[in-house]
PQR file of N, CA, C, O and H, with PARSE charges and radii, in Angstrom:
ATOM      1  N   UNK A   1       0.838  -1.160   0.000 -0.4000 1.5000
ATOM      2  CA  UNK A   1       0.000   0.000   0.000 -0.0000 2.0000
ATOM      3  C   UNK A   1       0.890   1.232   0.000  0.5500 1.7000
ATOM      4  O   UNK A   1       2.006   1.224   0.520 -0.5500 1.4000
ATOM      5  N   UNK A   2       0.394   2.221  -0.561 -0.4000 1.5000
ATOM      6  CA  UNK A   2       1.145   3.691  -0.752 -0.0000 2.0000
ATOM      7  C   UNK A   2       0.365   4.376  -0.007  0.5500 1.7000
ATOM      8  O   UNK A   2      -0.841   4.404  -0.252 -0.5500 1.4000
ATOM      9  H   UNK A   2      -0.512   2.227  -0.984  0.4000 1.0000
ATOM     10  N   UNK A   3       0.944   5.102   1.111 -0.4000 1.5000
ATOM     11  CA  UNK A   3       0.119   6.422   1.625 -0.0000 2.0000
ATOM     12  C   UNK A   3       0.470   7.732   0.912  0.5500 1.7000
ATOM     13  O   UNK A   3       1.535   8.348   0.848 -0.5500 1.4000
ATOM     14  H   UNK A   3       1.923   5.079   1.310  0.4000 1.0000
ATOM     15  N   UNK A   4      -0.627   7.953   0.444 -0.4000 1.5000
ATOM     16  CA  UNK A   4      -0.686   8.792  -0.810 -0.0000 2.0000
ATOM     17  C   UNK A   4      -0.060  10.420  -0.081  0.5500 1.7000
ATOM     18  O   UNK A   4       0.240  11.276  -0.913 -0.5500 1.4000
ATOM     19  H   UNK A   4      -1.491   7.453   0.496  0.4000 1.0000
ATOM     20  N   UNK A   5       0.100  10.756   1.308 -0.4000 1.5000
ATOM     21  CA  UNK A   5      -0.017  11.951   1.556 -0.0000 2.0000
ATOM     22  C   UNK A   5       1.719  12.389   1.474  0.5500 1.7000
ATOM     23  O   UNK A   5       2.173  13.423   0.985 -0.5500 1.4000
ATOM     24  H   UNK A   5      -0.143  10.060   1.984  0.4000 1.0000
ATOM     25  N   UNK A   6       2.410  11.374   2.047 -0.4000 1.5000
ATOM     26  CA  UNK A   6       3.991  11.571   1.368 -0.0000 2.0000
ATOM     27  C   UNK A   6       4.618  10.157   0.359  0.5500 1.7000
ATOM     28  O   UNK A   6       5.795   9.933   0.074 -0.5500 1.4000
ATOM     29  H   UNK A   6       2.041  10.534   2.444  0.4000 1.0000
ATOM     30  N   UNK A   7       3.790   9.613   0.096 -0.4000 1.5000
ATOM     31  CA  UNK A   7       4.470   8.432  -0.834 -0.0000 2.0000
ATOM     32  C   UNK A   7       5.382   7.563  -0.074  0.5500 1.7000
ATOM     33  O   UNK A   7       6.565   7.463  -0.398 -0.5500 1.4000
ATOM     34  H   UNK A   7       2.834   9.795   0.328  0.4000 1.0000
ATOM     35  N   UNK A   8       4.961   7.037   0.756 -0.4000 1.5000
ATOM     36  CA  UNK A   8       5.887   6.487   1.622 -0.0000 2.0000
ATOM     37  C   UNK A   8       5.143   4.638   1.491  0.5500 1.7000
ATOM     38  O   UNK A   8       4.018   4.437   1.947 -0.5500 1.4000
ATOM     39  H   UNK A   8       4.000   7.118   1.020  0.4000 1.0000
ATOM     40  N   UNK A   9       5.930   3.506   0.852 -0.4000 1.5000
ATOM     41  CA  UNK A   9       5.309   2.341   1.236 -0.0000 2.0000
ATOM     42  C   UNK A   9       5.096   1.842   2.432  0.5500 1.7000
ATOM     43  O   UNK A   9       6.049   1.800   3.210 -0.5500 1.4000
ATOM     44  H   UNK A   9       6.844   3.669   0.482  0.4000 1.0000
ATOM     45  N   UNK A  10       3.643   1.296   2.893 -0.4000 1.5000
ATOM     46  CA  UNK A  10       3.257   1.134   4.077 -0.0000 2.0000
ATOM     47  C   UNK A  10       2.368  -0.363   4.339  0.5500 1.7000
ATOM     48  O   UNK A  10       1.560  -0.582   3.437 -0.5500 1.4000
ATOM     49  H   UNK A  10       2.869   1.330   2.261  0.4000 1.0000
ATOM     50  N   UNK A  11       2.391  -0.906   4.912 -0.4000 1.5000
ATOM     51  CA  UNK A  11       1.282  -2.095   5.427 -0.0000 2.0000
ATOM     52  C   UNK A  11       0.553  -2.295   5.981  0.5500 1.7000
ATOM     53  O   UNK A  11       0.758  -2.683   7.131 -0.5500 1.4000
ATOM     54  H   UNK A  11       3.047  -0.727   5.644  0.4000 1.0000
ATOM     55  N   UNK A  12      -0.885  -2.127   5.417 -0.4000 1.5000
ATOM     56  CA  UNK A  12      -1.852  -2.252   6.714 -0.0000 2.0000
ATOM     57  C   UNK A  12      -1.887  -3.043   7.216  0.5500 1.7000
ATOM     58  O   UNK A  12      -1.869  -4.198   6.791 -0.5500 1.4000
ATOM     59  H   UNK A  12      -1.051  -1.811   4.483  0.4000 1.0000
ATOM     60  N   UNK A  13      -1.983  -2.458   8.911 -0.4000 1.5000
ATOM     61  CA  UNK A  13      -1.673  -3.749  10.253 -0.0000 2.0000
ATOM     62  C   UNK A  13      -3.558  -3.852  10.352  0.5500 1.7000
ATOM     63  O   UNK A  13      -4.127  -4.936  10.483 -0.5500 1.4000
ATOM     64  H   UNK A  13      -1.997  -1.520   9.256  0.4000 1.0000
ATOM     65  N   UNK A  14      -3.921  -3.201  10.306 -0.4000 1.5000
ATOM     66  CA  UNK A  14      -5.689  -3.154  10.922 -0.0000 2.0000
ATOM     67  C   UNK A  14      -6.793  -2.254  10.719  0.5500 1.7000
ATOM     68  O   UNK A  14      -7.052  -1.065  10.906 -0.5500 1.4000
ATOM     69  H   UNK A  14      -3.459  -2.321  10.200  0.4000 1.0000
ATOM     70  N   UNK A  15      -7.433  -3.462  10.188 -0.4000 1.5000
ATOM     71  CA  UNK A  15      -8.804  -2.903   9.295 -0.0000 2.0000
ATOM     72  C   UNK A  15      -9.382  -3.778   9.373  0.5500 1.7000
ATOM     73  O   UNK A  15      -9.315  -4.848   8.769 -0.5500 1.4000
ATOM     74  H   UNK A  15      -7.223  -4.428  10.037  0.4000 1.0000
ATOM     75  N   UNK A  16     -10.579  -3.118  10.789 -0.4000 1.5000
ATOM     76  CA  UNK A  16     -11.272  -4.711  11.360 -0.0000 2.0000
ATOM     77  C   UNK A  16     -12.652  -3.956  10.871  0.5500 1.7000
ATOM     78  O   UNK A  16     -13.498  -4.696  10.369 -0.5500 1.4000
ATOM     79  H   UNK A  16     -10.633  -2.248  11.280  0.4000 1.0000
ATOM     80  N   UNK A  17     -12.942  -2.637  10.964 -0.4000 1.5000
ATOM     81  CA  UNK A  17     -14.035  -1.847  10.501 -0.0000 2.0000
ATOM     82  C   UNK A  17     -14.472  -1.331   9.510  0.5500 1.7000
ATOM     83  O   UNK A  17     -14.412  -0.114   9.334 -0.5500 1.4000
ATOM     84  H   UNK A  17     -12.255  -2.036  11.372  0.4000 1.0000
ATOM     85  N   UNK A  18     -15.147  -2.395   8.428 -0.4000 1.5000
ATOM     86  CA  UNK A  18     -14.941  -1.022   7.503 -0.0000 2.0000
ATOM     87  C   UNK A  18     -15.977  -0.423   7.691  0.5500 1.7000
ATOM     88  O   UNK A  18     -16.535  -0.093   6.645 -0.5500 1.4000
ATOM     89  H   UNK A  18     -15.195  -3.383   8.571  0.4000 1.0000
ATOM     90  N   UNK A  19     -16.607  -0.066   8.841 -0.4000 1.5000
ATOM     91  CA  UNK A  19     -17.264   1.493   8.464 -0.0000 2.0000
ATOM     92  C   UNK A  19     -17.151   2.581   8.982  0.5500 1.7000
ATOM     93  O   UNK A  19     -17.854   3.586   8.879 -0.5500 1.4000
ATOM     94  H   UNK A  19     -16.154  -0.334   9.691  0.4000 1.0000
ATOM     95  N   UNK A  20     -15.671   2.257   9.920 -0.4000 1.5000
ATOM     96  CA  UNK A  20     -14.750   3.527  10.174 -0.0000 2.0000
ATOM     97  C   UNK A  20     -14.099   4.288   9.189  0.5500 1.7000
ATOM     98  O   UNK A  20     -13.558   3.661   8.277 -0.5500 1.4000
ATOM     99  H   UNK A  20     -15.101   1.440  10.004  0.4000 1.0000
ATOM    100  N   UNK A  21     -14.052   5.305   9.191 -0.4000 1.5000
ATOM    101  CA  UNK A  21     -12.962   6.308   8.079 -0.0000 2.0000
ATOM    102  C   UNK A  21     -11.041   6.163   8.131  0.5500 1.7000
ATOM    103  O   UNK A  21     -10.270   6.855   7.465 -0.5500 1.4000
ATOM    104  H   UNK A  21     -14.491   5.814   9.932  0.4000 1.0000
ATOM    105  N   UNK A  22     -10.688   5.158   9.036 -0.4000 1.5000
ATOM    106  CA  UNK A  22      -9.346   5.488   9.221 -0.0000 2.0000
ATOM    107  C   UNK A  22      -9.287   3.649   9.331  0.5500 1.7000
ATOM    108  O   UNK A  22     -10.166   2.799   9.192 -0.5500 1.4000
ATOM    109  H   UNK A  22     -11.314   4.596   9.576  0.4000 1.0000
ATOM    110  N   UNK A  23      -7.623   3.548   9.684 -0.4000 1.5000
ATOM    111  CA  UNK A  23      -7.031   2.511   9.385 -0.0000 2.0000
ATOM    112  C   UNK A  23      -5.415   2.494  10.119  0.5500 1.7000
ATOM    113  O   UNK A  23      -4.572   3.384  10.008 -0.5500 1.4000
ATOM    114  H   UNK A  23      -6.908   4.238   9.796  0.4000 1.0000
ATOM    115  N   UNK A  24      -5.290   1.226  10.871 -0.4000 1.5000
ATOM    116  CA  UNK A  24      -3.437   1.425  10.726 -0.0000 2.0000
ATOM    117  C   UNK A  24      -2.673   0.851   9.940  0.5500 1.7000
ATOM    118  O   UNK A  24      -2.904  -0.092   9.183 -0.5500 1.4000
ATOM    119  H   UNK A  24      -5.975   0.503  10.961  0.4000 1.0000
ATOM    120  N   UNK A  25      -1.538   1.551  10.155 -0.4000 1.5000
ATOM    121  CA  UNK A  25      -0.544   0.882   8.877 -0.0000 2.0000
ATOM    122  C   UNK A  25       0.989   1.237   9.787  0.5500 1.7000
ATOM    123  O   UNK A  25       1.350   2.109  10.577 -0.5500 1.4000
ATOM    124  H   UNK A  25      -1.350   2.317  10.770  0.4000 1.0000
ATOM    125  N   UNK A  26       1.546   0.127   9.214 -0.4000 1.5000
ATOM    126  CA  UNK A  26       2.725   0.003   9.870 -0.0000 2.0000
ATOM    127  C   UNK A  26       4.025   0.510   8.545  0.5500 1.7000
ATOM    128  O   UNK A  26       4.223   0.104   7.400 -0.5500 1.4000
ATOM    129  H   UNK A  26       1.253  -0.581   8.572  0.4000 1.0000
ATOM    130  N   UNK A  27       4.690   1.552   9.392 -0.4000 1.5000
ATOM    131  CA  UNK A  27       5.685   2.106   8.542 -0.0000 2.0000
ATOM    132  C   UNK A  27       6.439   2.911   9.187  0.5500 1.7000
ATOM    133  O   UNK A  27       6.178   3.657  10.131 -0.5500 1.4000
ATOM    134  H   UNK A  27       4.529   1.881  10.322  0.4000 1.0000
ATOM    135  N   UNK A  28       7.767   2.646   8.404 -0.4000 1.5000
ATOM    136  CA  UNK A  28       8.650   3.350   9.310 -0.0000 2.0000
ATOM    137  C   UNK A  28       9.052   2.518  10.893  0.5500 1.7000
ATOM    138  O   UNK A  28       9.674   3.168  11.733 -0.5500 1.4000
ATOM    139  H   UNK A  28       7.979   2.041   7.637  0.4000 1.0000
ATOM    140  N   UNK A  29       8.709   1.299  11.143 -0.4000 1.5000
ATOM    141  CA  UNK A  29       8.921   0.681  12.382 -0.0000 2.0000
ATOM    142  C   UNK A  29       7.309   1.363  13.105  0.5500 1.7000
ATOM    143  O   UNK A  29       6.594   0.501  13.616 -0.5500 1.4000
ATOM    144  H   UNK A  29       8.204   0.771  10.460  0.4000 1.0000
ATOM    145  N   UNK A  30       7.007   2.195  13.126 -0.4000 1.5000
ATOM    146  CA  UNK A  30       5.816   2.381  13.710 -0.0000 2.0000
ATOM    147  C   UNK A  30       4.446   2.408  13.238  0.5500 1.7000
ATOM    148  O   UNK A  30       4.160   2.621  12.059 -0.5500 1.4000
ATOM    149  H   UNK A  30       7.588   2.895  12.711  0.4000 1.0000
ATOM    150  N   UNK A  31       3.349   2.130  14.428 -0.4000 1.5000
ATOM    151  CA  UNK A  31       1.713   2.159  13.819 -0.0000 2.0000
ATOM    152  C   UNK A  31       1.289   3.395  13.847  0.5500 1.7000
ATOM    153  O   UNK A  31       1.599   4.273  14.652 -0.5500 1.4000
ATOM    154  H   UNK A  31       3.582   1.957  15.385  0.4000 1.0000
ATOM    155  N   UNK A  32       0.494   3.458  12.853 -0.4000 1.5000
ATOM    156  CA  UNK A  32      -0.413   5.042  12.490 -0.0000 2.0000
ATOM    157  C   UNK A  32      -1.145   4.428  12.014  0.5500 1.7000
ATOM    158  O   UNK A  32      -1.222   3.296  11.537 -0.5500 1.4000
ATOM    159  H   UNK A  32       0.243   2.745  12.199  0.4000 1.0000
ATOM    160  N   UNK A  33      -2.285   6.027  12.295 -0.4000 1.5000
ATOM    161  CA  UNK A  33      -3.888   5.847  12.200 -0.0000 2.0000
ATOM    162  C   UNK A  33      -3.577   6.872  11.094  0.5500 1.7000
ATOM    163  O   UNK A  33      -2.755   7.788  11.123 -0.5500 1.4000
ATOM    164  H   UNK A  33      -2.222   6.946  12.683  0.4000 1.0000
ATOM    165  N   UNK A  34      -4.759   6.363   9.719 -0.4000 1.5000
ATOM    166  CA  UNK A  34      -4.846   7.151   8.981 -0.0000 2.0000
ATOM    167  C   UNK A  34      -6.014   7.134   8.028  0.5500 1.7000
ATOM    168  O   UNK A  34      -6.461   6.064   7.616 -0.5500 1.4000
ATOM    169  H   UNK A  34      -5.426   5.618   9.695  0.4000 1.0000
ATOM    170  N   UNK A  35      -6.484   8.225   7.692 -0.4000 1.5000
ATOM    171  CA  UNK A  35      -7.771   8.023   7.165 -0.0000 2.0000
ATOM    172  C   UNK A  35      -7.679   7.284   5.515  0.5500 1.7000
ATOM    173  O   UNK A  35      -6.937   7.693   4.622 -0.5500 1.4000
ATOM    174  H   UNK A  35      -6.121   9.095   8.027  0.4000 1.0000
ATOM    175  N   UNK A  36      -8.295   6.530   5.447 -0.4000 1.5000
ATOM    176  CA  UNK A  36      -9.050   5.626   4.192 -0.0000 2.0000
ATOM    177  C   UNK A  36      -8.944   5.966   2.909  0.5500 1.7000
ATOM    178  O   UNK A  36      -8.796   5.109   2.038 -0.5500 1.4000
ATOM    179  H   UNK A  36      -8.898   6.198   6.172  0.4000 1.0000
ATOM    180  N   UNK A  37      -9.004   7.172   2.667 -0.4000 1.5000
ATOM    181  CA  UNK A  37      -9.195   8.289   1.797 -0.0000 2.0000
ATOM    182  C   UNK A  37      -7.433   8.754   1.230  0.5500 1.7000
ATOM    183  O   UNK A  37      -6.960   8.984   0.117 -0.5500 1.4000
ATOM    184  H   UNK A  37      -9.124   7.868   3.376  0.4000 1.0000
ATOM    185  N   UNK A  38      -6.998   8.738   2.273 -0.4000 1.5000
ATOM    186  CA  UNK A  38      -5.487   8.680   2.018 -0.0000 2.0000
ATOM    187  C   UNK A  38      -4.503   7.835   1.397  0.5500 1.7000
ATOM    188  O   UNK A  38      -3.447   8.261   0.930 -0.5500 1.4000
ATOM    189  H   UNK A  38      -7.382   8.550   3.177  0.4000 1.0000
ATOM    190  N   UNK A  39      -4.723   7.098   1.397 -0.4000 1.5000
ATOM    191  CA  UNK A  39      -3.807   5.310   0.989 -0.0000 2.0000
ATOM    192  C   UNK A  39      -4.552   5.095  -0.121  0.5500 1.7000
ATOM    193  O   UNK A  39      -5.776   5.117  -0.244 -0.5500 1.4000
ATOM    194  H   UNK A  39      -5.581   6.752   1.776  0.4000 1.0000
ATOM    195  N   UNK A  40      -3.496   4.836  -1.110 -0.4000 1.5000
ATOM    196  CA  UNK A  40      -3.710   4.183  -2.793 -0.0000 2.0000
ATOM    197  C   UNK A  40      -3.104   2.627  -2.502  0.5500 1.7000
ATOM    198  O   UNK A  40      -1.961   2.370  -2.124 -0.5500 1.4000
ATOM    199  H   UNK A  40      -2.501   4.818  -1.009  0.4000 1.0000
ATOM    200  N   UNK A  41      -4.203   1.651  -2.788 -0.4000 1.5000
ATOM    201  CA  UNK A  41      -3.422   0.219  -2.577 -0.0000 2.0000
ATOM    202  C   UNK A  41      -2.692   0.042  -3.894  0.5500 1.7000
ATOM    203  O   UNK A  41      -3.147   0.364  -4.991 -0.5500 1.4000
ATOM    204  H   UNK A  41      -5.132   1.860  -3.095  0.4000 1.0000
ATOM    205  N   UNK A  42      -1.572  -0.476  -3.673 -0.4000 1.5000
ATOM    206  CA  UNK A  42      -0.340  -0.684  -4.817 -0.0000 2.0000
ATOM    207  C   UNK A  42      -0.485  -2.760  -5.016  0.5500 1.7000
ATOM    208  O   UNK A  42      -0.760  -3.206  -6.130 -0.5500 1.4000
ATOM    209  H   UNK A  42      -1.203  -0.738  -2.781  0.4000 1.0000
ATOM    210  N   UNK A  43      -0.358  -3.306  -4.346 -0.4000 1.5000
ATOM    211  CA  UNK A  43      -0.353  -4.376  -3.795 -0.0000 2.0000
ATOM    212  C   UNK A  43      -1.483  -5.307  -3.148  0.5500 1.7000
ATOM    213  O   UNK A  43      -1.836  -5.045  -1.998 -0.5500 1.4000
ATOM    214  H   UNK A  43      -0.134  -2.944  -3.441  0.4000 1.0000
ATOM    215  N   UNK A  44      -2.204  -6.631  -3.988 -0.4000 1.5000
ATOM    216  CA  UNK A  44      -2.620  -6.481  -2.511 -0.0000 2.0000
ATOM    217  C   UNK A  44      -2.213  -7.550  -2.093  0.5500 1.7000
ATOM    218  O   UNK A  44      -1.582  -8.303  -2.835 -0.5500 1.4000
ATOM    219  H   UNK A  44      -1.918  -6.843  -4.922  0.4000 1.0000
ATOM    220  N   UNK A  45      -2.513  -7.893  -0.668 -0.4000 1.5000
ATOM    221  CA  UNK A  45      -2.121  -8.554   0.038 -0.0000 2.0000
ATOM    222  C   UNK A  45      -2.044 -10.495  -0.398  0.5500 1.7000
ATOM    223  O   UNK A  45      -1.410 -11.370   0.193 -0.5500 1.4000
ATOM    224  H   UNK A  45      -3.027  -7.282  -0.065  0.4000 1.0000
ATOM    225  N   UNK A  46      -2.906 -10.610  -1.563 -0.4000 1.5000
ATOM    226  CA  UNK A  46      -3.294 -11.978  -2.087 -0.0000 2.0000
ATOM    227  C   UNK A  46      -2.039 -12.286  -3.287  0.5500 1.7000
ATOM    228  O   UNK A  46      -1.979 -13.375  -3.858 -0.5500 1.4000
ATOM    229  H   UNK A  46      -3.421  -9.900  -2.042  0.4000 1.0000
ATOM    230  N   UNK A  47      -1.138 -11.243  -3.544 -0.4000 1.5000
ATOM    231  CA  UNK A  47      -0.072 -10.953  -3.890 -0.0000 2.0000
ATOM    232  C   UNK A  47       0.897 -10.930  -3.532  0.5500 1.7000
ATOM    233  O   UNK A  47       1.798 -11.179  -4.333 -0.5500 1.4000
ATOM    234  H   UNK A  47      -1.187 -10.359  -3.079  0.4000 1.0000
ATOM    235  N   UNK A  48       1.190 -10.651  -2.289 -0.4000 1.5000
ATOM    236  CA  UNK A  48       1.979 -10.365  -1.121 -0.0000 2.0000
ATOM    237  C   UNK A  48       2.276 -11.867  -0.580  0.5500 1.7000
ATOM    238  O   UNK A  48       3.273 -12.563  -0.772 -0.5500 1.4000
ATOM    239  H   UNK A  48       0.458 -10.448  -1.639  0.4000 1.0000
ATOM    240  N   UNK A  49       1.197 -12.123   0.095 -0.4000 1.5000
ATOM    241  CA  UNK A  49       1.867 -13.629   0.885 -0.0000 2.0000
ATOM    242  C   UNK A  49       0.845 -14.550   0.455  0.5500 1.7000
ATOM    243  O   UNK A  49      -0.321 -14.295   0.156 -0.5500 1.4000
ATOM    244  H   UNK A  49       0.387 -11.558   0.251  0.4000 1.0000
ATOM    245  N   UNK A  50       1.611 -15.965   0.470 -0.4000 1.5000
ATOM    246  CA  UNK A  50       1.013 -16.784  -0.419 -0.0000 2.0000
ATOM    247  C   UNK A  50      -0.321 -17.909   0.840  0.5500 1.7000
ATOM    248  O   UNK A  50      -0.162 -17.981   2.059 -0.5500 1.4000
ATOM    249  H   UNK A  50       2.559 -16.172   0.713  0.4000 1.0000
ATOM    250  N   UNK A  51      -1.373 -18.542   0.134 -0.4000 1.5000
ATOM    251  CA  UNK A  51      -2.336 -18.512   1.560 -0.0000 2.0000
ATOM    252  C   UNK A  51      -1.918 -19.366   2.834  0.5500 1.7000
ATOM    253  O   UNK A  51      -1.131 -20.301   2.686 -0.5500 1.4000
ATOM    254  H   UNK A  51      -1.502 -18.484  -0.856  0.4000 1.0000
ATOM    255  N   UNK A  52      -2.393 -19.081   3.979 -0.4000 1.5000
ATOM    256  CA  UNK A  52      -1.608 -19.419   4.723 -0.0000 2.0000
ATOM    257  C   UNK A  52      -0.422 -19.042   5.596  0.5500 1.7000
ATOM    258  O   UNK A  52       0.177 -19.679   6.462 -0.5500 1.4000
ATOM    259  H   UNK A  52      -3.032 -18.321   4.100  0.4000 1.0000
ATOM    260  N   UNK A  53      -0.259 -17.779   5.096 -0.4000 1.5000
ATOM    261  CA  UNK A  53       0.985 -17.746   5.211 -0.0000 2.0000
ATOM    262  C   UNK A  53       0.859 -16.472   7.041  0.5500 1.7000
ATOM    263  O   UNK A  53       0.183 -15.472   7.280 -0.5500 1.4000
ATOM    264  H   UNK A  53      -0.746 -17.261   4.393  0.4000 1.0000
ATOM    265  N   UNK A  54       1.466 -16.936   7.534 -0.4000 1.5000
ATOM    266  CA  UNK A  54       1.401 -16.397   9.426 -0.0000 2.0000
ATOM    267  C   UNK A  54       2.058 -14.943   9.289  0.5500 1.7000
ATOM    268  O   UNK A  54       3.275 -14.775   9.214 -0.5500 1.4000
ATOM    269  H   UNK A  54       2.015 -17.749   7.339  0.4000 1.0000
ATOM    270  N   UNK A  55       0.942 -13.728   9.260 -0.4000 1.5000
ATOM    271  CA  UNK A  55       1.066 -12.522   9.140 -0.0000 2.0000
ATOM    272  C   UNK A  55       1.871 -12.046  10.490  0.5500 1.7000
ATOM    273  O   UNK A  55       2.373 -10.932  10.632 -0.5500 1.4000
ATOM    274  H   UNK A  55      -0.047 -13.865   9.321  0.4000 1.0000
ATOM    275  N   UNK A  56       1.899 -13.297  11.623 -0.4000 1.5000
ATOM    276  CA  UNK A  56       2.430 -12.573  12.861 -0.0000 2.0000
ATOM    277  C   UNK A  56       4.108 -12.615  12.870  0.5500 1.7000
ATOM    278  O   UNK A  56       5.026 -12.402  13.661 -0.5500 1.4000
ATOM    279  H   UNK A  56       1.491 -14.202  11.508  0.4000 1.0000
ATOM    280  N   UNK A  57       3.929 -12.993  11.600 -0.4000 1.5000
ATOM    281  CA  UNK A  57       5.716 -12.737  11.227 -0.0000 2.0000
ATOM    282  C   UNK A  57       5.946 -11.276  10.872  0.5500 1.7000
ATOM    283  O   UNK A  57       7.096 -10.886  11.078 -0.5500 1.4000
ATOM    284  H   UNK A  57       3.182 -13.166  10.957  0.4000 1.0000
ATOM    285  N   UNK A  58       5.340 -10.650  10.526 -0.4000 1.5000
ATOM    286  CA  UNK A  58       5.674  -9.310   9.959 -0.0000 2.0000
ATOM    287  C   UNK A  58       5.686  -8.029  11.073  0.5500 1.7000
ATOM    288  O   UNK A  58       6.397  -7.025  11.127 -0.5500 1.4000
ATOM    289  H   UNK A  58       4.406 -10.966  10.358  0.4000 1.0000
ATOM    290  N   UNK A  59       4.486  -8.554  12.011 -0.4000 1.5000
ATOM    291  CA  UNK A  59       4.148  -7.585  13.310 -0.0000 2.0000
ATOM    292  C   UNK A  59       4.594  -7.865  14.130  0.5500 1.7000
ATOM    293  O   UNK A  59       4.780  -6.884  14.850 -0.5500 1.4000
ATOM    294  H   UNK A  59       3.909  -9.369  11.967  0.4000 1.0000
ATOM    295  N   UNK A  60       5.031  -8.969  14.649 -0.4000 1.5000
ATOM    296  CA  UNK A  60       5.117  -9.541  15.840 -0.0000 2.0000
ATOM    297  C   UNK A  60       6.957  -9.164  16.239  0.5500 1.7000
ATOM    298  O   UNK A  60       7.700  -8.686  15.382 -0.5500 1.4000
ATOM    299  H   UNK A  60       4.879  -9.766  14.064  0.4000 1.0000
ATOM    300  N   UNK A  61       7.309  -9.409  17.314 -0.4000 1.5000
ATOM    301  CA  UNK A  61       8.559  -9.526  17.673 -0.0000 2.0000
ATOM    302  C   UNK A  61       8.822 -10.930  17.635  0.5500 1.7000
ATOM    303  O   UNK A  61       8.070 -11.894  17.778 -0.5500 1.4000
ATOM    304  H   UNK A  61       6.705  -9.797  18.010  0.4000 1.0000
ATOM    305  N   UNK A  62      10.344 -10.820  17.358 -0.4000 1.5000
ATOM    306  CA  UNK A  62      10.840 -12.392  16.991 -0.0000 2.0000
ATOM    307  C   UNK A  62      11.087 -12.953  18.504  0.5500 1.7000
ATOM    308  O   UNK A  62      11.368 -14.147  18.607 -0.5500 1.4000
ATOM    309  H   UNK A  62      10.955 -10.037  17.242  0.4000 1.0000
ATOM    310  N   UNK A  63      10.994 -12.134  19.718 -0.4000 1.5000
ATOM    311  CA  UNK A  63      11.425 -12.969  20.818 -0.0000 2.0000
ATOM    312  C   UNK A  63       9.853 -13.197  21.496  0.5500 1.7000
ATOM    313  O   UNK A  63       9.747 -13.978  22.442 -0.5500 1.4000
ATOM    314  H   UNK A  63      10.765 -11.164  19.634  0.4000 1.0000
ATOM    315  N   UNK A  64       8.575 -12.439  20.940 -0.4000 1.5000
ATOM    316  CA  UNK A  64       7.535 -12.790  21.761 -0.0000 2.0000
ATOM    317  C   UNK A  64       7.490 -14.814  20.685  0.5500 1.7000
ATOM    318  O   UNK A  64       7.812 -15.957  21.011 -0.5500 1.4000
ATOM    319  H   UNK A  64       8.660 -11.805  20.171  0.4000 1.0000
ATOM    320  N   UNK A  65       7.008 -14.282  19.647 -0.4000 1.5000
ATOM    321  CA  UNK A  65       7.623 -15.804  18.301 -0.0000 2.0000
ATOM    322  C   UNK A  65       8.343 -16.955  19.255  0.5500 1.7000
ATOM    323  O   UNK A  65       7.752 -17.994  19.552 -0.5500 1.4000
ATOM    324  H   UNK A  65       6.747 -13.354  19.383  0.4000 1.0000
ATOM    325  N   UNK A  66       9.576 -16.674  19.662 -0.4000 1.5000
ATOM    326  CA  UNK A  66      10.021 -17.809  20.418 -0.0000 2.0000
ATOM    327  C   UNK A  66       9.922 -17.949  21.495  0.5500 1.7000
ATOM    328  O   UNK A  66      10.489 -18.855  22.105 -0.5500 1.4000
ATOM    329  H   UNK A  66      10.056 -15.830  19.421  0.4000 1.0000
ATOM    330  N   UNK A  67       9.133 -17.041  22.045 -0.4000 1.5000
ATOM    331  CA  UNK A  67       7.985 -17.516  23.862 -0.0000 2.0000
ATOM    332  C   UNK A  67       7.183 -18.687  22.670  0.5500 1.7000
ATOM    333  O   UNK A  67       7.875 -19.669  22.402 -0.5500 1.4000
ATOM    334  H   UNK A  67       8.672 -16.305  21.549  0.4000 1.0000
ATOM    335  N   UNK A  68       6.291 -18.633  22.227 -0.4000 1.5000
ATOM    336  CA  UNK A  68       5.191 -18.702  21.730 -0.0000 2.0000
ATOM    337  C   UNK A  68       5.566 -20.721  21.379  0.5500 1.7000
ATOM    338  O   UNK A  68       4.909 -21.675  21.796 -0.5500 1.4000
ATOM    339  H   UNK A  68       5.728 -17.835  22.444  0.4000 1.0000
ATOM    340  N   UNK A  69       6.580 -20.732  20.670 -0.4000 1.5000
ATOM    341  CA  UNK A  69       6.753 -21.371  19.864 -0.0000 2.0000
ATOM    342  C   UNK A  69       7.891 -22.700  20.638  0.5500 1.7000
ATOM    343  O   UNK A  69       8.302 -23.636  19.952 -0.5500 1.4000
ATOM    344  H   UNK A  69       7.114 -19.957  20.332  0.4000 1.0000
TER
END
């Protein structure tokens, strides 16, 4: 995903609502809220990772991962 307001590539972490106006996205190491209206999807996600594939690799910390695991 592109956040259209500085062109910066970004990943949405969460979009459980859609009938909220905003969204987070993880970029830059950090989460932001940003409105809907803003972000051009470049990608999508059915592109991105193949099915199946454990998104808590991307968010997660690798040492909570090896509590877990």
């Amino acid at each position: 995903m592109l956040v259209k307001t500085n062109h910066t590539p970004a990943l949405i972490f969460k979009d459980e609502d859609e009938m909220q106006d905003t969204l987070l996205i993880s970029q830059d190491d950090e989460i932001k809220e940003v409105l809907k209206k803003r972000i051009e999807l470049i990608t999508p996600a059915t592109e991105l990772y193949p099915a199946g594939y454990n998104l808590d690799n991307l968010f997660g910390k690798y040492s909570d991962r090896k509590k877990r695991a």
